[in-house]
N, C-alpha and C positions, 0 to 999 in steps of 0.2 A: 577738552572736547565737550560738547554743548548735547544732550541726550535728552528727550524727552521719551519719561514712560507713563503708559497707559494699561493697567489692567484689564483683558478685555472680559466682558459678561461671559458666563456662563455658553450662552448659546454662541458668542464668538468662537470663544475655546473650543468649542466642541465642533463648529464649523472647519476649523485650523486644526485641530489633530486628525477631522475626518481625509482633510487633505492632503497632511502627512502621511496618515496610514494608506492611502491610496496613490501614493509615491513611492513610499518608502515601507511595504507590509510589514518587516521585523523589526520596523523602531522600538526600543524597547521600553521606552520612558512613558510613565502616566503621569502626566505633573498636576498638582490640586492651585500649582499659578499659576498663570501664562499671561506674558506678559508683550506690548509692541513698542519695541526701543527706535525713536524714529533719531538718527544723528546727522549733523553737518550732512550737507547737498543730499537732504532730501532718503537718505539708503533706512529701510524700515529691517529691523532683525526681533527674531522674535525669539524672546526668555523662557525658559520653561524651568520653572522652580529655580530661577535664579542664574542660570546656566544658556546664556547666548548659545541656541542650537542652528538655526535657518535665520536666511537671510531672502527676500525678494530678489528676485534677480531681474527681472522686467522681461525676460524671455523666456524661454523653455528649457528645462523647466522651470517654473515659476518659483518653485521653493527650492532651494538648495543649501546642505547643509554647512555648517561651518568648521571649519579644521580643528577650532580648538572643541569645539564639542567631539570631535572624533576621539580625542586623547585616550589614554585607555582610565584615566581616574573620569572620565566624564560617562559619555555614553558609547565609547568604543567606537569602531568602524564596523564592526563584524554583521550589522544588520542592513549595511547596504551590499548590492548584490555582488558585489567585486574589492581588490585591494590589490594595487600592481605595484612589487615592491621594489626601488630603485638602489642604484647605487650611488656612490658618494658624491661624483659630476653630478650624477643628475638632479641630486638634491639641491646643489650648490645652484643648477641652473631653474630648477622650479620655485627657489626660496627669490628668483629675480624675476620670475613671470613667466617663467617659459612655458608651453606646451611639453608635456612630455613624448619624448623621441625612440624609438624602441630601441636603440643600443644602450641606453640607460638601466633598461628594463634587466633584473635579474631574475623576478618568479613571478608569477600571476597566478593568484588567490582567487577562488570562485570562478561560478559560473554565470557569464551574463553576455551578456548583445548588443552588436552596436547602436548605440543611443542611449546606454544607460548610465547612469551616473556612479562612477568610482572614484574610490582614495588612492593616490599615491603615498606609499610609506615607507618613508627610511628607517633602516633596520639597523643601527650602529652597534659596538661593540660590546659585548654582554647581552647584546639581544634586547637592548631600550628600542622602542619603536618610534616615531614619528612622525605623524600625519604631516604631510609638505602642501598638498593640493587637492582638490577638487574638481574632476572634469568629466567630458561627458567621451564613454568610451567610440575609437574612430573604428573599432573591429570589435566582432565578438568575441570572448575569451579563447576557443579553442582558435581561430584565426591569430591571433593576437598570440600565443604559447607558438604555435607553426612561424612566427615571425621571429621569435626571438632567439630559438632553436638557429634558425637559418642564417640570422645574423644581417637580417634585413634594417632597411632604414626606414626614416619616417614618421608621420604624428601617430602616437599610439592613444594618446588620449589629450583631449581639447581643454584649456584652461577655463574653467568656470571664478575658481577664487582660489587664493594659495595663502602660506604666510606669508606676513609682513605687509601684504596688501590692505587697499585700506577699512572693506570688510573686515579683517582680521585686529585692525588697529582699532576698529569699534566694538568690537569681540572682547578686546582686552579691555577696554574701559569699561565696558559693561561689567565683565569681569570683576574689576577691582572694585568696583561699587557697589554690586552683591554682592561679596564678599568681604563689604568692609574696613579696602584698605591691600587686598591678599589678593596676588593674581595666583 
């Protein structure tokens, strides 16, 4: 895969985390690089100390983070405002692009509204976590907990980027090339 990076100046970076913090208020990360990974057809993801975190998304919102930055060895999930955590269908159907469906849905994590941006996470055996997806929530949390209780159907949260998609496939290349080799 073909990546071009560009470190941006000072006043960029600081343009771009003003942006993050103003999306995203509890991001936790102060990175001293920041970096704009632009790959194949055009998709710009942006590095921060090495670690593919956002990705342009050419809509709303504009910056959206990346799954594998969610991991818990990177920068977690816990500082966006929500995390709806699925079952093993539904992992198997968000790891293929799906929207997530509320019978999937086992617990919802945080408080947040609809329109804002949450992780979907599978929760497997010993309690390993993994970030599956990113979307934008279609209810607000406490609507969304009264759905899942009732055993309702339906989009509970909208696909923005998930794994395996091709965001995610420039994530890892990024990945393995800060890293030297180590995804």
């Amino acid at each position: 895969m073909k990546i071009k990076f560009k470190t941006l100046s000072r006043r960029e970076a600081e343009r771009l985390l003003d942006e993050i913090r103003r999306l995203y208020p509890s991001f936790p990360l102060e990175p001293d690089i920041v970096e704009r990974a632009v790959v194949e057809a055009g998709r710009t993801l942006y590095v921060l100390d090495g670690e593919p975190c956002f990705w342009e998304s050419g809509t709303s919102p504009k910056l959206v983070p990346v799954v594998l930055c969610l991991e818990p060895a990177s920068a977690g999930y816990q500082w966006l405002p929500g995390a709806v955590f699925v079952d093993k269908g539904a992992a198997v159907a968000l790891a293929r692009g799906a929207n997530l469906m509320v019978p999937g849905i086992v617990e919802v994590q945080g408080e947040f509204s609809e329109g804002d941006v949450v992780v979907a996470v599978y929760r497997g055996e010993g309690g390993t976590e993994a970030p599956m997806m990113v979307g934008v929530a279609r209810m607000a949390s406490r609507e969304l907990r009264e759905a899942v209780e009732s055993r309702s159907r339906g989009v509970a949260v909208k696909k923005l980027h998930h794994v395996g998609d091709k965001v995610w496939e420039a994530a890892r290349a990024i990945r393995v090339r800060r890293r030297g080799g180590r995804s």
